[in-house]
GULUM-484621 format. One line per field, with one value per residue (C-alpha): residue in three letters; y, z, x. Coordinates in pm, 1 decimal. Layout:
GULUM-484621
code = ALA;...;
north = Y;...;
up = Z;...;
east = X;...;
END
This chain:
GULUM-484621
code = UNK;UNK;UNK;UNK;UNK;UNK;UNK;UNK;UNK;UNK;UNK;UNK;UNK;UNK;UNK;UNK;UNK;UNK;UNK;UNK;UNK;UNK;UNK;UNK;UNK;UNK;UNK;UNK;UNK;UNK;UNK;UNK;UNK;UNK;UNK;UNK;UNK;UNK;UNK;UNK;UNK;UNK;UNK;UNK;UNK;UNK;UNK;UNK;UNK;UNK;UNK;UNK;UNK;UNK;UNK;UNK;UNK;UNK;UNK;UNK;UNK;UNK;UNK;UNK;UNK;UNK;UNK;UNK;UNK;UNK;UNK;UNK;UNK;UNK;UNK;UNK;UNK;UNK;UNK;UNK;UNK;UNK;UNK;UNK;UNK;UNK;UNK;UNK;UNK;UNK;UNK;UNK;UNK;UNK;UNK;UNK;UNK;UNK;UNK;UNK;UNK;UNK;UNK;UNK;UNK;UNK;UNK;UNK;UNK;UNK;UNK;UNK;UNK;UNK;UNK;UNK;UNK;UNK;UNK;UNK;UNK;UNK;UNK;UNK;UNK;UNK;UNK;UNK;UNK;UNK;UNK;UNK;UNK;UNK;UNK;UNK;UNK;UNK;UNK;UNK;UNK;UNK;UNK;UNK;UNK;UNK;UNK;UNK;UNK;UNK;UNK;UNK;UNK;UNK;UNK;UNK;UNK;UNK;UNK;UNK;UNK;UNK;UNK;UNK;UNK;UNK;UNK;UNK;UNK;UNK;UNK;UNK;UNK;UNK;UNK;UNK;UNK;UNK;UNK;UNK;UNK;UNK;UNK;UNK;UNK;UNK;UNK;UNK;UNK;UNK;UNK;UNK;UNK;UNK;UNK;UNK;UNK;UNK;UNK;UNK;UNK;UNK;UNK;UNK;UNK;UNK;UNK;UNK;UNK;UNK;UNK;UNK;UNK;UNK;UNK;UNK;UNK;UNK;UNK;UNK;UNK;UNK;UNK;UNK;UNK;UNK;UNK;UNK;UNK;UNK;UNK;UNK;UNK;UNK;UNK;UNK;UNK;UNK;UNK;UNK;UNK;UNK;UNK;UNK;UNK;UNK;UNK;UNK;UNK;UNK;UNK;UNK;UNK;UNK;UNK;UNK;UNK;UNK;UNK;UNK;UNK;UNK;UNK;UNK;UNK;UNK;UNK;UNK;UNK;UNK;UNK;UNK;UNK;UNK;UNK;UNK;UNK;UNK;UNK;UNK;UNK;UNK;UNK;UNK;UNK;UNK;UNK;UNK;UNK;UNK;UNK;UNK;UNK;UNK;UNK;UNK;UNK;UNK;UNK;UNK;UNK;UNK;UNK;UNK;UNK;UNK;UNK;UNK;UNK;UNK;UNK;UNK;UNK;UNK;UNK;UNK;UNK;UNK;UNK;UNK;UNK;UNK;UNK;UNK;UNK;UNK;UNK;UNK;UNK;UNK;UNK;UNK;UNK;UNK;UNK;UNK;UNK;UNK;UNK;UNK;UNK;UNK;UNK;UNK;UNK;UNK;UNK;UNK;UNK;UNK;UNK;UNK;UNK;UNK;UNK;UNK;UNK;UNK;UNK;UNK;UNK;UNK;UNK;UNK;UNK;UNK;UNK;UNK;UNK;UNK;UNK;UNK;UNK;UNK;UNK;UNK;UNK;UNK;UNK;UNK;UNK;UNK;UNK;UNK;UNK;UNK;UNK;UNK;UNK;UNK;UNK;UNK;UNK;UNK;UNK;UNK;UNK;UNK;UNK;UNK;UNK;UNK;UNK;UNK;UNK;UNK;UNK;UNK;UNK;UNK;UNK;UNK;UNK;UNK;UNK;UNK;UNK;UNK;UNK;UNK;UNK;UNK;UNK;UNK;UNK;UNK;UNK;UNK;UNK;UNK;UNK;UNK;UNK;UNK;UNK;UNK;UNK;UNK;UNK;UNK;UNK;UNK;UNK;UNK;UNK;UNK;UNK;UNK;UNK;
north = -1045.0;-875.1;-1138.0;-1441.0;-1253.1;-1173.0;-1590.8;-1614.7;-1392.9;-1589.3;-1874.1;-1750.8;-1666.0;-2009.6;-2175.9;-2135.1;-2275.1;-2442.7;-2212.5;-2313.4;-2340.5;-2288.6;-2111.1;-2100.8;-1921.9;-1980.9;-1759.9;-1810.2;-1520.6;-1695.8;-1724.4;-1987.7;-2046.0;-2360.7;-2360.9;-2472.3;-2581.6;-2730.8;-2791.6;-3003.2;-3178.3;-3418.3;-3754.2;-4040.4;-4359.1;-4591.9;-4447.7;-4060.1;-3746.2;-3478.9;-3132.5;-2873.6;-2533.7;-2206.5;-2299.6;-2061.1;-2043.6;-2127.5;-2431.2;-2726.3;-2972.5;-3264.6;-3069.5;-3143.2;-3354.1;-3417.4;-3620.8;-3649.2;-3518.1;-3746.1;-4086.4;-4141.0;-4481.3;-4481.0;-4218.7;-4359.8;-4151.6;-4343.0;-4079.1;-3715.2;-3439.8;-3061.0;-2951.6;-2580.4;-2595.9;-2229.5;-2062.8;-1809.4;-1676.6;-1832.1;-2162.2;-2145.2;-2110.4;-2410.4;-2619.0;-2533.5;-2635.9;-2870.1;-2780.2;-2502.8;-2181.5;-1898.5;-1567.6;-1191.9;-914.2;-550.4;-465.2;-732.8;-1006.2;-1364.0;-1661.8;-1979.2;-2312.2;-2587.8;-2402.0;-2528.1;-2278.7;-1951.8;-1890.3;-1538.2;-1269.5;-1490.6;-1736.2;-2013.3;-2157.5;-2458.6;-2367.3;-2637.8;-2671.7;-2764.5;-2413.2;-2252.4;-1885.4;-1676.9;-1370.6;-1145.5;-1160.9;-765.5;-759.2;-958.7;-806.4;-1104.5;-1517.3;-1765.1;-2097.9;-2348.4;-2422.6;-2477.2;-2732.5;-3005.0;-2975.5;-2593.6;-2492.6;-2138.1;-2207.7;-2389.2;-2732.7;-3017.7;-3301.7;-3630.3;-3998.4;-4150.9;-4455.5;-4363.2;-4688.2;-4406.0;-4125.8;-3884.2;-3567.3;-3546.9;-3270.2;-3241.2;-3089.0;-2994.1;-2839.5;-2763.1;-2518.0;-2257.9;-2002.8;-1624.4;-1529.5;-1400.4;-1160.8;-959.6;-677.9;-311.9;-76.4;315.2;457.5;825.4;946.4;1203.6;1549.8;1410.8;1125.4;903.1;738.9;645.4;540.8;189.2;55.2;-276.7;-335.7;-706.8;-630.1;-953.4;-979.5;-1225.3;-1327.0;-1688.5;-1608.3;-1692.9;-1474.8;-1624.3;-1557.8;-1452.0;-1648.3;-1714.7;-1598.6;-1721.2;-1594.6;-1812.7;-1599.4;-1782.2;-1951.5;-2284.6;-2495.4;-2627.4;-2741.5;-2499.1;-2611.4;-2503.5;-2248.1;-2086.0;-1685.6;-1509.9;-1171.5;-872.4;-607.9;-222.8;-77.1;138.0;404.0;384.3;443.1;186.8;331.4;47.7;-228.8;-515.6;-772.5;-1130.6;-1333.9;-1437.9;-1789.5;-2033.2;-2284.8;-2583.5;-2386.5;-2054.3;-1825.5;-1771.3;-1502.2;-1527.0;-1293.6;-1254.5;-1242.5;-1360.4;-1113.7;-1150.5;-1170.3;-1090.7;-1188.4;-932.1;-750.9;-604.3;-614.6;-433.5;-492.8;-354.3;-613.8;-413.2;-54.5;211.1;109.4;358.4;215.9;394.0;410.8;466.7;681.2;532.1;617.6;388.0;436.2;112.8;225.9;-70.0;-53.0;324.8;573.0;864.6;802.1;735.6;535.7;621.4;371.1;323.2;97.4;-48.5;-367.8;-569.8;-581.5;-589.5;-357.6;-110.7;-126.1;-396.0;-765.4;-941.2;-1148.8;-911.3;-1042.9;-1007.2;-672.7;-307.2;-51.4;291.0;596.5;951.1;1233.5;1529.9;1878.0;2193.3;2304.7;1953.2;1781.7;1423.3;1393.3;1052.2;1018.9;623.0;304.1;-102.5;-390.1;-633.4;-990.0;-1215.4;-1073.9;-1273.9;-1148.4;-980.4;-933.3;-591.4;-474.6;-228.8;-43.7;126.1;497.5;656.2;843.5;1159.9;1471.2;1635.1;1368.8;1195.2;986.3;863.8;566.7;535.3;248.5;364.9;75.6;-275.4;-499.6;-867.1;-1028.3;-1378.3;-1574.4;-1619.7;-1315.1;-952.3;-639.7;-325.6;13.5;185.5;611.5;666.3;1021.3;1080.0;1470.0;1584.0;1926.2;1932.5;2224.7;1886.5;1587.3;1259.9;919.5;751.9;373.7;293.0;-68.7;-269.9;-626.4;-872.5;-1228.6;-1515.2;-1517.3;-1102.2;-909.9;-559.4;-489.3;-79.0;135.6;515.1;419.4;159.7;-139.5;-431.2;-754.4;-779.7;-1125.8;-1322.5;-1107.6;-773.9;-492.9;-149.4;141.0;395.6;743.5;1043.2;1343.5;1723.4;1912.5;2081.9;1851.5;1573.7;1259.8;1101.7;702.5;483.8;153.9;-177.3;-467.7;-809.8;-1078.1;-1456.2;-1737.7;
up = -6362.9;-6677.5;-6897.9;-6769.4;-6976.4;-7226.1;-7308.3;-7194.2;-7533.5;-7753.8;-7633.6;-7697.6;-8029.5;-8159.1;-8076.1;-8411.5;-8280.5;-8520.4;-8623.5;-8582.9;-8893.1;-8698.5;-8380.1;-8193.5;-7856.9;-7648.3;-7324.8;-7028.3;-6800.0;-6556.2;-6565.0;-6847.1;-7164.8;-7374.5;-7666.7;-8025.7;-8230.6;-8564.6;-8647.3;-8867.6;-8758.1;-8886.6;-8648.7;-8772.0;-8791.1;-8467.7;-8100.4;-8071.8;-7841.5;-7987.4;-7833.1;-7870.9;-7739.0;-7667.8;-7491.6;-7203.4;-6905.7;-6713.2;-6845.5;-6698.4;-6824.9;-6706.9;-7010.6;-7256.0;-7571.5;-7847.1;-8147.9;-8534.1;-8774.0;-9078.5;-8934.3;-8613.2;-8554.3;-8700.5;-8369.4;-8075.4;-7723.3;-7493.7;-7242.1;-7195.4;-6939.7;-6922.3;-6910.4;-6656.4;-6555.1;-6699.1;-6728.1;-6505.2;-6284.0;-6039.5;-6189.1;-6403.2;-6078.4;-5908.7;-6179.5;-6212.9;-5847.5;-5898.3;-6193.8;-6318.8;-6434.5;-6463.8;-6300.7;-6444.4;-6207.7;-6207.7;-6192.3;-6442.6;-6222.3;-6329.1;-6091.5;-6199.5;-6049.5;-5960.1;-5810.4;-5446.1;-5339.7;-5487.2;-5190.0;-5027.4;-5102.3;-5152.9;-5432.2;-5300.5;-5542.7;-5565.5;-5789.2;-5974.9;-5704.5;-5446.8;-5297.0;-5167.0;-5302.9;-5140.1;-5398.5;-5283.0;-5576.1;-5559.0;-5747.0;-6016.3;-6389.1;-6544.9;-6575.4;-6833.8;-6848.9;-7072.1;-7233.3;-7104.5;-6815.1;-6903.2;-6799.7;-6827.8;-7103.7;-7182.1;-7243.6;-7132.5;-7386.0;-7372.8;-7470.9;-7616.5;-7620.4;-7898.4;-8131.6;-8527.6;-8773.6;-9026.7;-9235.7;-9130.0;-9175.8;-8944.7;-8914.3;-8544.1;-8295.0;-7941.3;-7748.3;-7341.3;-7099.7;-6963.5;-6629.8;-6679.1;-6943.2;-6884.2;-7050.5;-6930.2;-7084.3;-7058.5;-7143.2;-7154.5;-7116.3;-7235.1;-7099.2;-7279.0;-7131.8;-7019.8;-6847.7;-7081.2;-7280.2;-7315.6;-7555.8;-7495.0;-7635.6;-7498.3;-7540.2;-7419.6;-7274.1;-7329.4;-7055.5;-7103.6;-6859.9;-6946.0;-7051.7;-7406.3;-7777.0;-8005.1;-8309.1;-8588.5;-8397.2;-8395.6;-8109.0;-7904.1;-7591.1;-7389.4;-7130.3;-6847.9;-6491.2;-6600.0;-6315.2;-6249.2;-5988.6;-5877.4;-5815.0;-5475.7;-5535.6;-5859.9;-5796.0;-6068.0;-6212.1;-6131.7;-6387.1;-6462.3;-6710.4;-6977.1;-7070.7;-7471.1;-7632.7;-7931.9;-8231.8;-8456.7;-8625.2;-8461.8;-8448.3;-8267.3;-8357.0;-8075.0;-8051.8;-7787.0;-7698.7;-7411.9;-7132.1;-7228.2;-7491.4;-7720.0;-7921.7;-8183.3;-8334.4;-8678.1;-8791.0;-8680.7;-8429.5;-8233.9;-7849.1;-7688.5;-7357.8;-7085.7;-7306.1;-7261.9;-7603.3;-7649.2;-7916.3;-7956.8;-7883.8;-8013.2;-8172.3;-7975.4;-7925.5;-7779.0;-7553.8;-7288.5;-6930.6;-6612.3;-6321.8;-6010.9;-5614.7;-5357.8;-4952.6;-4782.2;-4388.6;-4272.6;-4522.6;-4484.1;-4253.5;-4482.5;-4821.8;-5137.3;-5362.4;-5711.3;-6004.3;-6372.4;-6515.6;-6899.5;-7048.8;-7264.4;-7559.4;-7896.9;-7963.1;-7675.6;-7888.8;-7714.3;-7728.8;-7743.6;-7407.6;-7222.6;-7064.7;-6701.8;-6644.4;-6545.3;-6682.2;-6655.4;-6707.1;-6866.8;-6876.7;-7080.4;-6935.6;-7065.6;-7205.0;-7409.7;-7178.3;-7106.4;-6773.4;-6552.7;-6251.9;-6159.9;-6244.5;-6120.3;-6215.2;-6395.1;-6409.3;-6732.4;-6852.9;-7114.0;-7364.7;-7191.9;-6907.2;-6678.9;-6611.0;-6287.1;-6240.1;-5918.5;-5969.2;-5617.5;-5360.8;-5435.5;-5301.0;-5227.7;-5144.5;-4785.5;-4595.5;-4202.2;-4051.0;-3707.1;-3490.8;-3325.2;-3137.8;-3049.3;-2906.6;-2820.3;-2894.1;-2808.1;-2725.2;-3140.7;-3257.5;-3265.8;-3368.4;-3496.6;-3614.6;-3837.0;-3954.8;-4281.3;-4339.6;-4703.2;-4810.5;-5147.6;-5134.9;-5566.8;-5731.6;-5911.8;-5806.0;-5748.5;-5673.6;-5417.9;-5361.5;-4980.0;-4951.1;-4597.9;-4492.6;-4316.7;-4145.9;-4083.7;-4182.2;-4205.2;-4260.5;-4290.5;-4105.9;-4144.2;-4367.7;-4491.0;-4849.4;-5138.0;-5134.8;-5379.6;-5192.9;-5367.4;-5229.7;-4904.9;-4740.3;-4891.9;-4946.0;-5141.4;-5110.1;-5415.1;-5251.2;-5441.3;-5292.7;-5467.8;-5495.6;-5148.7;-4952.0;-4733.6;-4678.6;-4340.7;-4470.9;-4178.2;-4167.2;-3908.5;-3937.9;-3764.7;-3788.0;-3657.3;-3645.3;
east = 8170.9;8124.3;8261.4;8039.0;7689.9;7892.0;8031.9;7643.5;7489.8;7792.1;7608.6;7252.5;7331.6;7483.6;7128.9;6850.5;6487.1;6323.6;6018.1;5682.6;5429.0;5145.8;5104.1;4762.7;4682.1;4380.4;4345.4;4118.7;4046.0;4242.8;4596.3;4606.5;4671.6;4663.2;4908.6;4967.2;5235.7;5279.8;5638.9;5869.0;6108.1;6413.8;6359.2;6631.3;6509.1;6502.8;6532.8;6654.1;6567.6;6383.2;6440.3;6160.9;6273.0;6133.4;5867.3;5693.4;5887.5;5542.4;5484.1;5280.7;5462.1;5214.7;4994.9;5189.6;5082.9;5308.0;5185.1;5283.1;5049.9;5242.8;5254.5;5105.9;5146.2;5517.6;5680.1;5658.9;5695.0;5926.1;5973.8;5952.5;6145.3;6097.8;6469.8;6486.0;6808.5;6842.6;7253.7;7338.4;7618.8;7567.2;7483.7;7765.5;7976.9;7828.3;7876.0;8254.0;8313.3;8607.8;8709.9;8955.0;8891.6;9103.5;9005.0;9156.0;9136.6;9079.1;9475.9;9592.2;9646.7;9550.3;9475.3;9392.1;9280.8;9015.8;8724.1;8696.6;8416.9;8211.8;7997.5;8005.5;8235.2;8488.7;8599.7;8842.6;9103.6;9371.0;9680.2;9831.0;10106.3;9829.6;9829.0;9522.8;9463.8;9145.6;9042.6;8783.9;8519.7;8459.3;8799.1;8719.5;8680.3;8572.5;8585.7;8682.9;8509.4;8631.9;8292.0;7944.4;7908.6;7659.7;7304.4;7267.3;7036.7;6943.5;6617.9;6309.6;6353.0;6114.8;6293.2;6136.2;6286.4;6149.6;6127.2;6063.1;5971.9;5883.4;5969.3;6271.8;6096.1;5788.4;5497.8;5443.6;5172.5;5299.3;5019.9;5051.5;4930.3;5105.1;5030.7;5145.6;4880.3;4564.2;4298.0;4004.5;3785.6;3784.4;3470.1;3453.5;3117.9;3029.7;2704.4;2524.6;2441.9;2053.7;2234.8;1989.4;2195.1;2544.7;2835.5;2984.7;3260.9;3486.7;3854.9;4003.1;4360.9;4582.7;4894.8;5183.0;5431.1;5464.9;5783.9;5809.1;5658.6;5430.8;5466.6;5203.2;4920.9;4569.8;4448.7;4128.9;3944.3;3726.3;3492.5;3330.6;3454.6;3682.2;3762.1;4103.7;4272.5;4546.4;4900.8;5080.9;5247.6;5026.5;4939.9;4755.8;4880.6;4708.5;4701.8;4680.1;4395.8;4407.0;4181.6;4091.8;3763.1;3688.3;3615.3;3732.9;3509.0;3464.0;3784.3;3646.5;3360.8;3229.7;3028.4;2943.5;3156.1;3106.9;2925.3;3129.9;3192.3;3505.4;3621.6;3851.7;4059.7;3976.0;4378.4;4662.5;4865.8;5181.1;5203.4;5487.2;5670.2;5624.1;5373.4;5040.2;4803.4;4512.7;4247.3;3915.5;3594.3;3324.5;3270.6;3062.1;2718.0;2458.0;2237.9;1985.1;2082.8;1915.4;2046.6;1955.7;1981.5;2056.2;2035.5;2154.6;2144.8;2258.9;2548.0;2637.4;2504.4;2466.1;2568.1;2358.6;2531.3;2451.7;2419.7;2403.5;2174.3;2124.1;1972.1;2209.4;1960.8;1962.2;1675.1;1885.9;2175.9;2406.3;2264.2;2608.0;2765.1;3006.4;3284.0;3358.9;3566.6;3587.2;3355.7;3462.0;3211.2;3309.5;3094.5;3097.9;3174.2;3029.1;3340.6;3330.6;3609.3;3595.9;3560.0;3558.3;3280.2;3330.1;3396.7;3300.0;3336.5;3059.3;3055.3;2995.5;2635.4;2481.3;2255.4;1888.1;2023.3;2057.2;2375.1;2416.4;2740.9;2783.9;2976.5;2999.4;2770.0;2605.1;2718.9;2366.2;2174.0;2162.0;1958.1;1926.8;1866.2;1709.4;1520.7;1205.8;1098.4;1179.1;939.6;960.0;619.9;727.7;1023.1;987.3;896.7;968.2;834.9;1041.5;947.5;1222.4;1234.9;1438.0;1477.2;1593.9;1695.8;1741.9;1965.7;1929.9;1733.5;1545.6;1343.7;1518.3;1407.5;1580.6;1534.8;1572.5;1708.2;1604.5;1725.3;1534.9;1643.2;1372.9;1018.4;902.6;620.6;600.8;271.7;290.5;451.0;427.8;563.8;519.5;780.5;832.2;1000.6;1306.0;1394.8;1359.6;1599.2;1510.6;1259.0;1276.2;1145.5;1146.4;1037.7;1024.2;1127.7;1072.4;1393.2;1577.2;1331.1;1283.8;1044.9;1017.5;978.8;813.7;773.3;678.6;805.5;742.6;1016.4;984.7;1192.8;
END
């Protein structure tokens, strides 16, 4: 079998793609990309196919608009096919199914014949005097093929029928979109030693599997939730993070754009197939944080979740619209070690807006949940009385923020503590409690419906 990839790379290697002038990538934070060409090509006069090659592998070709930039109105698209009918072994085999090759075996043996049948472990032959030879395929060193059957390809090719009433030579724009790319952002976070403040810095982390390169292009980024209608069959890519702080100047512009927000590399770069690119999106910015403490009882029985919290501000030292990814949050150690303490995901955050990033539960703090009473008032109404116990085991004060969820029209009628009515559905309570203590938070509450 060795023989078949090596005719294959001959192959390969008598095919030059035209280069393109001009190559542009745009890439949505979902799978997509829309690409760019600009090339010449040679297009004889009257009606002619046009082959444009190395195109991605995940190509939509229903996308696809081809145009020329010289003389419109003088090249004239007749028809267009997406050719995929990619050479292999096994495609090369099906193809040669009545038709003769000659096989060479391990010991020196030779057999050769019209191809009846390749499937299996076996490969059936007729000899020229009619004769039917069976030759197990394990014993095979390698096949020769006369040339390359018609219809295989070794590369995606789009291929044009057109009509040209103009000039040979013709500067062309190809443009289609293509699954198998996809970006998101990345942000490290250093917090100081007062947990007041913190370093941020954003990477964007650019994967391609679309199955072609692009070469020395300008690369776009466009943040925000484009709809499209997915084809059966589509399945995004997930991907694996890196962990880089930026320290470089800043490489995009960023602008609005539609109802979204593009970035665009300020030079031209190379992506390549099966390749993961990293390039930073902003340098470190210091902006304040604040530490906050979370007991959900409905949600958790014990824990207190622990969050960050910062304003995306200018005058905090952000102000710019983050993309949606994963923020991860290192913490000096006395010995001056990075050391990492949690990580979340934030959504697309425009500018002024507060961004919370949830780290973990905290080791010494805990809190406990328990239903007093339940009483039904009427057949539309009820009356509860709740006990949150909340127990800070640190050697400093903490404020904990006990979160409580409500359904219908509520009133809390009683309580021991302060809250602030979140929403329709929620109230908090921010008790402070002195270090290796406890508060006993109370509360009655009367729901209707």
């Amino acid at each position: 079998m060795k023989k078949i990839f090596y005719i294959v790379e001959i192959v390969l290697g008598f095919l030059h793609p035209l280069s393109a002038q001009e190559v542009s990538l745009t890439v949505y934070n979902q799978n997509r990309a829309l690409v760019r060409e600009i090339r010449t090509l040679s297009i004889p006069s009257g009606k002619s196919n046009v082959t444009f090659a190395d195109v991605a592998a995940q190509i939509d070709p229903t996308s696809v608009h081809f145009k020329s930039l010289t003389s419109p109105d003088k090249l004239a698209i007749l028809e267009q096919n997406y050719e995929y009918d990619l050479i292999s072994a096994s495609k090369l085999m099906q193809k040669y199914v009545d038709r003769q090759i000659r096989l060479v075996m391990e010991k020196g043996e030779v057999f050769e014949g019209k191809l009846l049948s390749s499937s299996g472990s076996d490969i059936v032959l007729q000899g020229r005097d009619n004769a039917i030879k069976v030759v197990q395929s394990s014993g095979v060193q390698h096949f020769d093929f006369p040339n390359l059957p018609e219809g295989l390809i070794t590369r995606p090719t789009l291929v044009w029928m057109v009509e040209n009433t103009g000039p040979e030579n013709h500067n062309t724009e190809v443009s289609y979109l293509t699954a198998g790319v996809n970006w998101h952002a990345e942000y490290v976070a250093v917090v100081d030693a007062e947990e007041k403040s913190m370093d941020l810095g954003g990477w964007v982390s650019l994967e391609n599997h679309s199955g072609a390169t692009y070469q020395n292009a300008k690369l776009k980024l466009v943040a925000g939730d484009v709809h499209q209608v997915q084809p059966r069959g589509y399945r995004g890519m997930e991907m694996e993070e890196s962990r880089m702080l930026a320290k470089a100047a800043p490489q995009f512009e960023e602008k609005p754009f539609f109802e979204y927000h593009l970035y665009a590399l300020q030079r031209k770069t190379t992506v390549k197939d099966n390749q993961i690119k990293q390039v930073s999106l902003f340098p470190l910015s210091k902006t304040k944080i604040r530490k906050i403490f979370i007991y959900d009882g409905a949600t958790s029985e014990k824990k207190v979740q622990v969050h960050l919290e910062f304003e995306n501000k200018k005058t905090e030292g952000l102000g710019l619209p983050l993309p949606a990814g994963k923020i991860r949050v290192l913490k000096e150690d006395a010995d001056g070690a990075l050391e990492f303490v949690g990580e979340d995901l934030i959504g697309h955050t425009p500018v002024d807006e507060k961004v919370r990033v949830f780290l973990g539960n905290a080791f010494d703090l805990v809190g406990e949940r328990t239903k007093k009473t339940s009483k039904q008032i009427s057949t539309r109404s009820l009356e509860e009385t709740y006990e949150i116990v909340l127990r800070n085991h640190k050697k400093e004060s903490v404020e904990i923020v006990a979160v409580e969820h409500f359904w219908g029209d509520w009133e809390i009628s009683k309580s021991s503590h302060d809250f602030i009515k979140k929403d329709a559905n929620t109230a908090e309570f921010p008790v402070k409690i002195l270090a290796q203590n406890e508060v006993v938070l109370t509360y009655t509450v009367t729901v209707r419906w």
